[in-house]
N, C-alpha and C positions, 0 to 999 in steps of 0.2 A: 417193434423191430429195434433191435440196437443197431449201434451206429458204429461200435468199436473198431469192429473189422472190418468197414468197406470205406472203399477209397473215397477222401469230399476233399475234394479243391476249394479251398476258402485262401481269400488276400486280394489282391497282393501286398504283400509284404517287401520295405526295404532289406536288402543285404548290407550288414554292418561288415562283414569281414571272412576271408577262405579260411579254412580250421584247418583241412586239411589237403587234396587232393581230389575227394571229391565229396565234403560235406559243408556248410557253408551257416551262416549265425544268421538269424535274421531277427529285426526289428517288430517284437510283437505288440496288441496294442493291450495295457491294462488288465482287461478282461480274460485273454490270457497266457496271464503270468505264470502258474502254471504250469505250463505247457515247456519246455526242454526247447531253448529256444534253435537246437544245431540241427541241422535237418540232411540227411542223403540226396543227393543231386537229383536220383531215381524218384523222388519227391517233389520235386518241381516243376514250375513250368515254367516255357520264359514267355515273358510278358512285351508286347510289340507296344509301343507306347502309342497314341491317338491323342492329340490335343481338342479334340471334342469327345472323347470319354472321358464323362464324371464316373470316375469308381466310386463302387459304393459296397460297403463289405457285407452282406447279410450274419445279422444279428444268431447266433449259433450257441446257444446254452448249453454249456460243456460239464460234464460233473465231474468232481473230483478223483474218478477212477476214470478219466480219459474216453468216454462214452457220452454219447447224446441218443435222446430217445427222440426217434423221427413218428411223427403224427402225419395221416393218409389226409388227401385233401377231398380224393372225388374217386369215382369210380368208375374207370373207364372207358372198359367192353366187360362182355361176358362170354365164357363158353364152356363146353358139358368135354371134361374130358371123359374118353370110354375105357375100360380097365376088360380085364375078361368077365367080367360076373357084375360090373357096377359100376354107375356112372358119378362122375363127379365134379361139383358146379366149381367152378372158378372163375374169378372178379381180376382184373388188369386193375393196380392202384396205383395211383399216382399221389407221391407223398411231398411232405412242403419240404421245401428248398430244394426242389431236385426237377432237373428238365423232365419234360416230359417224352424224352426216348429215356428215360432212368426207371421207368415204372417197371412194377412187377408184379410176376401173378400166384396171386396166394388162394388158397380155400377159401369160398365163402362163408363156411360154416365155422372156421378160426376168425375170420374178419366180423363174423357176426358177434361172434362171442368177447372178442378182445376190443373191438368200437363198432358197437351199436347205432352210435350220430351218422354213420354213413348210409344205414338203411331206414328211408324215411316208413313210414308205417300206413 
């Protein structure tokens, strides 16, 4: 599954500065650099501070076309959807770094053929 096109909340991130009206600069870390650091306000979230939240940013291997390839962790439910003439098995997957109401349901027969390590033998 690529990662390009669906929405992942990763940070938080400091705001260095307002760019414009509604786009804003942020402090990104190293890793990445990258990455455009001006973002759409529509992009944000705001962050309620807690002095007993340790943040902690999960590690997110980005490649240089702005994509991450997300790996399935586990397999969650099953069921047989019915078509008019033929039935078809589908697996609930839950993939890493992502809550577990973020899963989704894909063919077993694409999940078989694309990761294997999920179905033990």
């Amino acid at each position: 599954m690529r990662g390009k096109l669906n929405l992942r909340y990763i940070g938080p991130f400091e705001i260095l500065e307002r760019v414009e009206n509604v786009s804003y600069q942020l402090a990104l870390p190293p890793h990445l650099s990258y990455v455009h650091p001006v973002f759409h306000i529509s992009m944000l979230r705001k962050y309620i501070p807690d002095p007993s939240h340790v943040l902690q940013t999960p590690e997110v291997e980005i490649a240089e076309n702005l994509s991450y390839e997300e790996t399935p962790v586990a397999i969650i439910d099953r069921q047989i959807r019915k078509m008019r003439n033929k039935e078809i098995p589908m697996i609930k997957v839950q993939w890493q770094n992502r809550r577990i109401e973020q899963c989704t349901w894909k063919t077993e027969e694409s999940m078989r053929i694309r990761y294997p390590q999920l179905f033990p033998q």
